[in-house]
Every structure is written in structure tokens, then in C-alpha cells.
C-alpha positions as a printed NumPy array, in Angstrom:
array([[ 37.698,  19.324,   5.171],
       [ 41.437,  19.33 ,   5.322],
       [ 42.902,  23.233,   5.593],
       [ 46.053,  23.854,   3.563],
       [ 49.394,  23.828,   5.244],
       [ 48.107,  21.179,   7.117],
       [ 51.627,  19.482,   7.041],
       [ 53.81 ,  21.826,   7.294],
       [ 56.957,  21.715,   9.486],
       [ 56.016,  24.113,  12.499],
       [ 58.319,  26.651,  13.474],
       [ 60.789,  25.87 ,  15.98 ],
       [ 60.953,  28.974,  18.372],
       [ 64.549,  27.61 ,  19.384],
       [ 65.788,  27.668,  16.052],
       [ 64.708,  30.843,  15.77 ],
       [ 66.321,  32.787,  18.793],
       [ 68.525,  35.321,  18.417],
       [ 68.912,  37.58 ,  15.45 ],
       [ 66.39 ,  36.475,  12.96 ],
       [ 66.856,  39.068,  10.448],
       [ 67.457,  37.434,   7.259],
       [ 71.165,  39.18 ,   6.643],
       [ 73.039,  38.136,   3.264],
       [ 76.089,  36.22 ,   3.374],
       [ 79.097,  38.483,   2.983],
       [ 80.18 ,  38.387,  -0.775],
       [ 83.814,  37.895,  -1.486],
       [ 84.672,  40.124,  -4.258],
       [ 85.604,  38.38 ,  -7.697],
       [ 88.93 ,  39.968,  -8.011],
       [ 90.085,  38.605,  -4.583],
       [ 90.944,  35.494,  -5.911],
       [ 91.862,  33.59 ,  -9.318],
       [ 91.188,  30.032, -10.574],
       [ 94.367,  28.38 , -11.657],
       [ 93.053,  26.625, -14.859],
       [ 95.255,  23.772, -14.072],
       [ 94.275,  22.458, -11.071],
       [ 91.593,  24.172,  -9.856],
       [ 93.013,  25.933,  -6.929],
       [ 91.507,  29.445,  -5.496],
       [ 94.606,  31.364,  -5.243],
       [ 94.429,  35.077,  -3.564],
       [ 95.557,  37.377,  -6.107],
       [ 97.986,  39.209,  -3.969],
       [ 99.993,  35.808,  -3.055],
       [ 99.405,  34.816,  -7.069],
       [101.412,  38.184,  -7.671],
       [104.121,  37.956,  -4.948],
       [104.83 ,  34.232,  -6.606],
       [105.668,  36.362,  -9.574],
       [102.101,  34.885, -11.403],
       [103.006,  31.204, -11.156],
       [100.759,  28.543,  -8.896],
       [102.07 ,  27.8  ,  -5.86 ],
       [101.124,  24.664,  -6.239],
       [100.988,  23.193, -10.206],
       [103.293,  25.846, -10.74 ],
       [101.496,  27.414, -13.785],
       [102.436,  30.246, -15.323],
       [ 99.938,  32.97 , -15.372],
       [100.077,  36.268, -17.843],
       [102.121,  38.398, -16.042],
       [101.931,  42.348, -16.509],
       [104.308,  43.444, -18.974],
       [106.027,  45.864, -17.099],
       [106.03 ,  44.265, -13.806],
       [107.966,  41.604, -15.876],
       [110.295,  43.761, -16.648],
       [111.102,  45.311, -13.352],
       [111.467,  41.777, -12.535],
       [113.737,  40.977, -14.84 ],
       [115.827,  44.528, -14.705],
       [118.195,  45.653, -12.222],
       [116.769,  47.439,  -9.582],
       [116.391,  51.162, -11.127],
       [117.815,  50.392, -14.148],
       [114.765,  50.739, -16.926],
       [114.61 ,  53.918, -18.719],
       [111.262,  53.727, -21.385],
       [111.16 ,  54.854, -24.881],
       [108.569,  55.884, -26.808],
       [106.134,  55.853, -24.055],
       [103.898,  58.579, -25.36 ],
       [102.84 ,  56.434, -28.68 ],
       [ 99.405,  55.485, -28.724],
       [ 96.892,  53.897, -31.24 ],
       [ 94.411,  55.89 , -33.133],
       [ 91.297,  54.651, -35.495],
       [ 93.13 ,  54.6  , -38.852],
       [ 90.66 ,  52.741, -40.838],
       [ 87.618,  53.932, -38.95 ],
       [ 86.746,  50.633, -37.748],
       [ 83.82 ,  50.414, -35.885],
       [ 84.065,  50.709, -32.07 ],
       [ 87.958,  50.38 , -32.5  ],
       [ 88.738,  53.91 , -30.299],
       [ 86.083,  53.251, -27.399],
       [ 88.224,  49.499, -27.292],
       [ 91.295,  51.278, -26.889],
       [ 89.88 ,  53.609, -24.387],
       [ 88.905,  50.468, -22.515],
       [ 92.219,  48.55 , -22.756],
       [ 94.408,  51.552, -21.459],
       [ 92.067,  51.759, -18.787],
       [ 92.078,  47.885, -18.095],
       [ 96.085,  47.591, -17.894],
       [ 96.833,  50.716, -17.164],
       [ 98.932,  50.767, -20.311],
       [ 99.34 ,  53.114, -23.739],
       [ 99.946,  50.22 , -25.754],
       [100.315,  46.315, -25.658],
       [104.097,  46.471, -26.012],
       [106.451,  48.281, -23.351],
       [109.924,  49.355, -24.657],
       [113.344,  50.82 , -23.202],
       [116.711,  50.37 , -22.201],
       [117.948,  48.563, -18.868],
       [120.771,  46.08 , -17.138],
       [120.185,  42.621, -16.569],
       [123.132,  41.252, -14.136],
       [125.059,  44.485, -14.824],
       [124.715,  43.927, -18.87 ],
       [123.244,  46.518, -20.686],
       [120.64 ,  45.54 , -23.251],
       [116.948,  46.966, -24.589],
       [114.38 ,  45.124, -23.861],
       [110.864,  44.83 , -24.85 ],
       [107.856,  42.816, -23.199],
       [104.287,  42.613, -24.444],
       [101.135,  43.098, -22.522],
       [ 98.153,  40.891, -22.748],
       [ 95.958,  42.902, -20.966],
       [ 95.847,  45.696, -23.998],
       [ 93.689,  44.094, -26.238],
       [ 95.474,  40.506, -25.577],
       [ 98.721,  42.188, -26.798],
       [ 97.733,  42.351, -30.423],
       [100.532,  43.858, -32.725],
       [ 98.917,  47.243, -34.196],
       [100.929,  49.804, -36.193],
       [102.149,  51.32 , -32.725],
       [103.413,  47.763, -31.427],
       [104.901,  47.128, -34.724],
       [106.913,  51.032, -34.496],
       [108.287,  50.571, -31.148],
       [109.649,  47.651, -31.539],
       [111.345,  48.85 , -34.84 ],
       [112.46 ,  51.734, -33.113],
       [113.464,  49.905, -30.136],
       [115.918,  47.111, -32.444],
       [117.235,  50.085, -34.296],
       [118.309,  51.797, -31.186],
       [119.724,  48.335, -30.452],
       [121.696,  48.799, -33.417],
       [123.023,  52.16 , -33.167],
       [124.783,  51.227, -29.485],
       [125.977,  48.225, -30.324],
       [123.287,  46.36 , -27.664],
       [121.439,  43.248, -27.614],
       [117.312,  42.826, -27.182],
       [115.777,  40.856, -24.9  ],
       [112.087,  40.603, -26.061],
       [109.215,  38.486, -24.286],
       [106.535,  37.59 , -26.151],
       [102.872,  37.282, -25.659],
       [ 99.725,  38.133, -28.175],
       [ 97.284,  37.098, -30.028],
       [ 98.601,  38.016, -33.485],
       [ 98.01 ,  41.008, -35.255],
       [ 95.093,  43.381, -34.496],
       [ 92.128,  42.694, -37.132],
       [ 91.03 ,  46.413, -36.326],
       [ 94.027,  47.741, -38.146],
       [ 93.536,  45.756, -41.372],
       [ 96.325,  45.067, -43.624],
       [ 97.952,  48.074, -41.838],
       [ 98.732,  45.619, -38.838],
       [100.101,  42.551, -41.221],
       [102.446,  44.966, -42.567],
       [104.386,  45.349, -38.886],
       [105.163,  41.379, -39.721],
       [107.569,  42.566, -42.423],
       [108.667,  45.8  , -40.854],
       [109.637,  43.711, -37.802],
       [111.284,  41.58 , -39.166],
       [113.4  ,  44.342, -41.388],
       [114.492,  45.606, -38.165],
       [115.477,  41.931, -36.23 ],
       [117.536,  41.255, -39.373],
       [119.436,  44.381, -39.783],
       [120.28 ,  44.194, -36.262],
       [121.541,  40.455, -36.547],
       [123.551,  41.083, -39.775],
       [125.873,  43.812, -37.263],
       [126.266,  40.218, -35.101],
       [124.308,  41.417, -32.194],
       [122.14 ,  39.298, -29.956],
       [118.526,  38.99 , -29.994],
       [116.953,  36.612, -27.534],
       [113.482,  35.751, -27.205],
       [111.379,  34.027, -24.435],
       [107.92 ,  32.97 , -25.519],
       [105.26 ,  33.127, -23.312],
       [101.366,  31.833, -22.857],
       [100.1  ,  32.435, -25.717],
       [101.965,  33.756, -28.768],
       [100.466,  33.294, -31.756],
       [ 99.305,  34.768, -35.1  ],
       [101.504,  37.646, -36.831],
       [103.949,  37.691, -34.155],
       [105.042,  34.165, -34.031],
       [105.553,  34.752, -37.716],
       [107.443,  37.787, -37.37 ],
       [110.258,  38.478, -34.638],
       [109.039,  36.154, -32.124],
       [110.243,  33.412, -33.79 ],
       [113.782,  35.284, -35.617],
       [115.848,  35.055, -32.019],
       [119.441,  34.049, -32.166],
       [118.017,  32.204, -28.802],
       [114.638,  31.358, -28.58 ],
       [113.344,  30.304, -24.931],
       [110.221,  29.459, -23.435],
       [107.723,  29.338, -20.301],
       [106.162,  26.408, -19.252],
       [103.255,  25.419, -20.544],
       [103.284,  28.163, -23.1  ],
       [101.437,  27.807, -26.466],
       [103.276,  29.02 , -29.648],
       [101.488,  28.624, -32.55 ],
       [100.632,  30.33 , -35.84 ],
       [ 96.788,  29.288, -35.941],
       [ 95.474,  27.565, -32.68 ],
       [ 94.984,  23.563, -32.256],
       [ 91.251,  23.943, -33.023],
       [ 91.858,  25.64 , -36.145],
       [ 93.916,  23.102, -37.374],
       [ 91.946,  20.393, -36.304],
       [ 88.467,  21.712, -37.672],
       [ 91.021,  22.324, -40.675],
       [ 92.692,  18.52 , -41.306],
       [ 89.813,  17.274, -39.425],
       [ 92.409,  14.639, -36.953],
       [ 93.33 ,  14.942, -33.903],
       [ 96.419,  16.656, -33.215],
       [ 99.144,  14.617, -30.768],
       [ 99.034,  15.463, -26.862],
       [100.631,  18.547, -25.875],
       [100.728,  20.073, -29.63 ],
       [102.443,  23.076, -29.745],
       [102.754,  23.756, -26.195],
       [106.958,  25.212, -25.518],
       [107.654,  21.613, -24.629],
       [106.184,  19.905, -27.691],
       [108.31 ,  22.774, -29.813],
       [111.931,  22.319, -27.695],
       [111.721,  18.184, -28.161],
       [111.335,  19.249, -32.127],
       [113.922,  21.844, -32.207],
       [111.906,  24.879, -32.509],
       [112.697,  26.289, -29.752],
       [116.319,  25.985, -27.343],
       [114.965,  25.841, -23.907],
       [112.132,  25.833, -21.207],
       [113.071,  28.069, -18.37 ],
       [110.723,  28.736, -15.217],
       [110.018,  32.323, -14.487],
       [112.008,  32.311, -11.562],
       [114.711,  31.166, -13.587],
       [115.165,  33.409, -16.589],
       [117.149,  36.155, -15.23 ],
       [119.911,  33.814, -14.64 ],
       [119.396,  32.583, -17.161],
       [119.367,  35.711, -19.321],
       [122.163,  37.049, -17.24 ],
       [124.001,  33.63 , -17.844],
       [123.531,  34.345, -21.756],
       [124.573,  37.957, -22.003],
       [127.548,  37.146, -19.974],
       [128.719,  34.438, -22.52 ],
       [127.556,  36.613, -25.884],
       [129.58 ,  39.854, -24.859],
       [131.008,  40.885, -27.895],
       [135.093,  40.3  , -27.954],
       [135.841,  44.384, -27.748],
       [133.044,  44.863, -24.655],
       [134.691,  41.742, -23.086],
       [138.336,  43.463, -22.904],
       [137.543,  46.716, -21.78 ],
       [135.971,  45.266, -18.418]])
């Protein structure tokens, strides 16, 4: 009668030497290092944030924190915030909303998904505004919609232009109509600014979409773009599940958009504050212009 295990491999006693405790393989923590979505490259997240959030090697652009954007974009020391202390409450009582918002300040470290104030960008004075996709993928609530009214207003009153980057979902469903109606506020404030001939330029990054694409993302004097960057109103699935055909290659990405005249220009990250310098420099309004 044949015993079971009959056939099994024997142990090899040299294979065995040593430390034969069965020790788990050291884990590399999740957050050490980020996918590019493009090409498939691990990237270390400290090297992905010294490149400014673009691949090193497809060149990608990656969200980038809204306020480490603009301490990128500022001269050194020159940001002063408004209207930091605004913050979202539960004004419909919709359910969950408040522990959501608990979450997202904790996740990026941020009141709200919109940053405001007042800097220089190659010595030129100008507010600025830049949204942040890590609160609630920078959905425009009551409080977004405020600031940046505020922040165009005060814009207004000294004679300065805005520099806004752009990057959200749309408008927040937890606010209800209450967050549609910061399309039309917005917007007030963009064109009350314009009609005193000051400059408003945009630069439209991955994704914007919704509410703010159809608000004052898309009212710029100057509208540029990242690379790669979708700007849409409702997303290419949507519209295909919608017309049911397929949309052309590259549909509604910032380069699509710039070949039909819907946007000015694609400029690299490492580009725009040349590039925004470049344009201030050339807008400075005829009395500013003299007295330097």
C-alpha cells in the first residue's frame, strides 16, 4: 500500500541553511511612489514633486497642489492670502456633506478647493487665484464661488489683473442649486472687471470641467493651457453614451481646443511664468507703463 507524500520533493538541508525563519518581504509604502498614467513609469513622489508634478520622462502633467503652484509661480515672498478663514458649511443638510469636508481639509491640508490673494509675478503685481483638486476634486461650492468674487473685485478696486488656474470637477452637487448659482455670480464679477479694461488670464489645467468651464474659466481675455489637459463641459463618455458615436482622437484635450480656437496657447509648466511674466509685461496699462 502506497503511503501519502510518497512523491514529494524531499527537503534539501542545503537550501535550507542559514536563517530559515520565514520573514516577510519588506513592503514599500504606497505613497512612496506614483504611476504616471501615461506610460507606466514608477516615479518616487519626492522627485515627481521636485519636477514640479510633470514625468520625467512622458512629461505628463500631474495635479499639482494649488498653493505650491502658486509659490511656484509667485515671486519669492511675494503672496499675501485673502479670505483664508472661509470655509464650507452643510447648507442644505445634505447627507454626509460636513464629515466630507472634514475629510478633504484633512486630505490637502486646505480650507477650501480654491486659494486666493495678491502677489508679483516678474515684478508685476496681480491677484491670483489657483484651485485645488485635492478638496473634493476642486468642486466650486458657495465658498469657491465668494472668493473668487471677492478676489476679481479686489482686482477691480486696484486697478490689477487676475491670473486664475483652473482645475475641478464642476460645481459641488452637495450644495444644490446654491453651487450653480456661483456660475452667474462669477461671471458678474469677471465681466465687471473686464468692462474697467483690466486683464484676466486663465490657464486650464487637467481636468476642468462642469460649472467652471462654463463660468470664468472659459471668460479670460487669454485663455492658456497645460498639456494634455481636458476642458470640457460634460466628459467624452457622456457625450458618447449621449450621441452614441465615437468622438475624434484627442477630443477635448487643450490641444484639440487651441487647433479649434478655443483656447490661445499650450504652455508647459515650466514655462508659464515666462510666459505669464511675458504677458503682464506687454498688457501694462498705458498710465502704469509711464510711471516706471
Amino acid at each position: 500500500m502506497l503511503k501519502r507524500g510518497l512523491f514529494k520533493k524531499p527537503k534539501n538541508v542545503l537550501e535550507s541553511s542559514g536563517d530559515s525563519t520565514n520573514k516577510a518581504a519588506p513592503s514599500v509604502p504606497d505613497a512612496l511612489f506614483i504611476t504616471c498614467k501615461q506610460c507606466k513609469t514608477q516615479i518616487i513622489s519626492d522627485d515627481l514633486e521636485k519636477n514640479n508634478y510633470v514625468c520625467p520622462l512622458c512629461t505628463k502633467h500631474f495635479p499639482m497642489p494649488a498653493r505650491s503652484r502658486i509659490l511656484f509661480m509667485a515671486d519669492e515672498g511675494s503672496f499675501v492670502e485673502t479670505d483664508a478663514q472661509m470655509i464650507s458649511v452643510d447648507l442644505i443638510g445634505f447627507p454626509q456633506y460636513t464629515s466630507k469636508l472634514e475629510t478633504a481639509a484633512k486630505t490637502s491640508g486646505e480650507n477650501e478647493a480654491v486659494i486666493c490673494g495678491i502677489a508679483s509675478i516678474g515684478g508685476f503685481p496681480c491677484c491670483i487665484f489657483s484651485m485645488e483638486s485635492r478638496f473634493m476634486m476642486g468642486s466650486m461650492g458657495t465658498v469657491v464661488g465668494e472668493k473668487i468674487t471677492r478676489l476679481f473685485e479686489t482686482a477691480q478696486k486696484r486697478g490689477l489683473p487676475v491670473i486664475g488656474f483652473t482645475l475641478s470637477g464642476g460645481a459641488r452637487m452637495q450644495e444644490g442649486i446654491l453651487s450653480l448659482m456661483q456660475m452667474a455670480k462669477t461671471s458678474g464679477a469677471v465681466q465687471r472687471h473686464s468692462a474697467q479694461g483690466h486683464l484676466y488670464i486663465s490657464v486650464l489645467c487637467d481636468p476642468t470641467a462642469g460649472g467652471v468651464t462654463a463660468s470664468f474659466a472659459m471668460e479670460s481675455d487669454i485663455a492658456l493651457a497645460e498639456p494634455g489637459a481636458l476642458i470640457c463641459f460634460a466628459g467624452p463618455r457622456v457625450i458618447e453614451q449621449t450621441i452614441r458615436q465615437k468622438l475624434p482622437e484627442g477630443f477635448q484635450s487643450a490641444e484639440f481646443l487651441r487647433e479649434r480656437g478655443f483656447i490661445d496657447e499650450v504652455v508647459p509648466r515650466s514655462e508659464q511664468k515666462e510666459t505669464l511674466q511675458r504677458l503682464l509685461m506687454l498688457h501694462q496699462r498705458r498710465e502704469e507703463y509711464a510711471g516706471n
